[in-house]
C-alpha positions in Angstrom: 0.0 0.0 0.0 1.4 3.5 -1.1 1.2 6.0 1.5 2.7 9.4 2.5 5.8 7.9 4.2 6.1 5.6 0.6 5.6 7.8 -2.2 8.7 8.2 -3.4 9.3 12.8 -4.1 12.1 14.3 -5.6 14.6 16.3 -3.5 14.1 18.9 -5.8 10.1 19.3 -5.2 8.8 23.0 -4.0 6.4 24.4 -2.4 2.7 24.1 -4.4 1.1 27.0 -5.6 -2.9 27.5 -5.6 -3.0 30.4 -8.1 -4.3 29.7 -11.4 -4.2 32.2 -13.8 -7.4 31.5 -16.8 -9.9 29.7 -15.2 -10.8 27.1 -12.7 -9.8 23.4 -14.5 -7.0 22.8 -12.5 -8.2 23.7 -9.3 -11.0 21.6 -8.9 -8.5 18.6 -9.6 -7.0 16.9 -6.6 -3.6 17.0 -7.8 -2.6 19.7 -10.1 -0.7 18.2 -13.6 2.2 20.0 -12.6 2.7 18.2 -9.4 2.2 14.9 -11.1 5.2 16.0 -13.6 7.5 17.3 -10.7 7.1 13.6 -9.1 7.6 11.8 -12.2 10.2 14.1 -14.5 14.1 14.8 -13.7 14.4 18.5 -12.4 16.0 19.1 -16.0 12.8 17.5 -18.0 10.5 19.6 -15.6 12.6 23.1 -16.2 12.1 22.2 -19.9 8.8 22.0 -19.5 8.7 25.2 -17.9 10.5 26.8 -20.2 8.3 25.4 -23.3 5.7 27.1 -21.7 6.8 30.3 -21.3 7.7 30.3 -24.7 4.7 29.2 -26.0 2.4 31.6 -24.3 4.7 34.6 -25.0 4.5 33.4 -29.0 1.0 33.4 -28.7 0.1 36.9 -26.6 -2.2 39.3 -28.7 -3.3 36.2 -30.6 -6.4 35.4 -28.9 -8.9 37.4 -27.0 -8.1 37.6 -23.8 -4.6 39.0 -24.6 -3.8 39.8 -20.7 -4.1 35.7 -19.4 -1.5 35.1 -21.9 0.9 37.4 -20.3 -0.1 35.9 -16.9 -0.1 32.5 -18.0 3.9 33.1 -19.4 4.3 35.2 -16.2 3.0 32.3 -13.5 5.5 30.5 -15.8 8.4 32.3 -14.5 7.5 32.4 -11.1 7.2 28.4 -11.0 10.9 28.4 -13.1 12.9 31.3 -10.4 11.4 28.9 -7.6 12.2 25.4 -8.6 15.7 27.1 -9.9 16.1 28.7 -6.9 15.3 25.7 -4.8 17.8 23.6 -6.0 
């Protein structure tokens, strides 16, 4: 039986965020898909990810029509980057 004392984390893991910039779809899940990936990627495959998605959102700002969450969504993408970089 998997537990808390079980599951296996990464050293690297940080703190979880609840803010959720475009909606509510990720936080009416019990886990959020980012903390899956953090327990399942290397730190290097989960900054890539990160960084992928910062990319990607500042590509497509202006694009759509809620220009501002597209900026936010790149921005929340930083944040996550400068903490798991910072917690290493």
């Amino acid at each position: 039986m998997i537990n808390e004392e079980t599951t296996v984390k990464p050293l690297w893991k940080v703190k979880e965020s609840s803010k959720q910039v475009g909606g509510e779809h990720y936080k009416n899940m019990a886990v959020q898909p980012w903390e899956v990936m953090e327990s399942i990627m290397t730190k290097e495959e989960f900054l890539g990810f990160l960084k992928g998605n910062i990319i990607k959102y500042t590509m497509r700002d202006g694009k759509k029509e809620n220009t501002h969450e597209d900026a936010e969504k790149a921005k929340h993408y930083m944040a996550k980057l400068a903490e798991v970089q910072k917690n290493v």
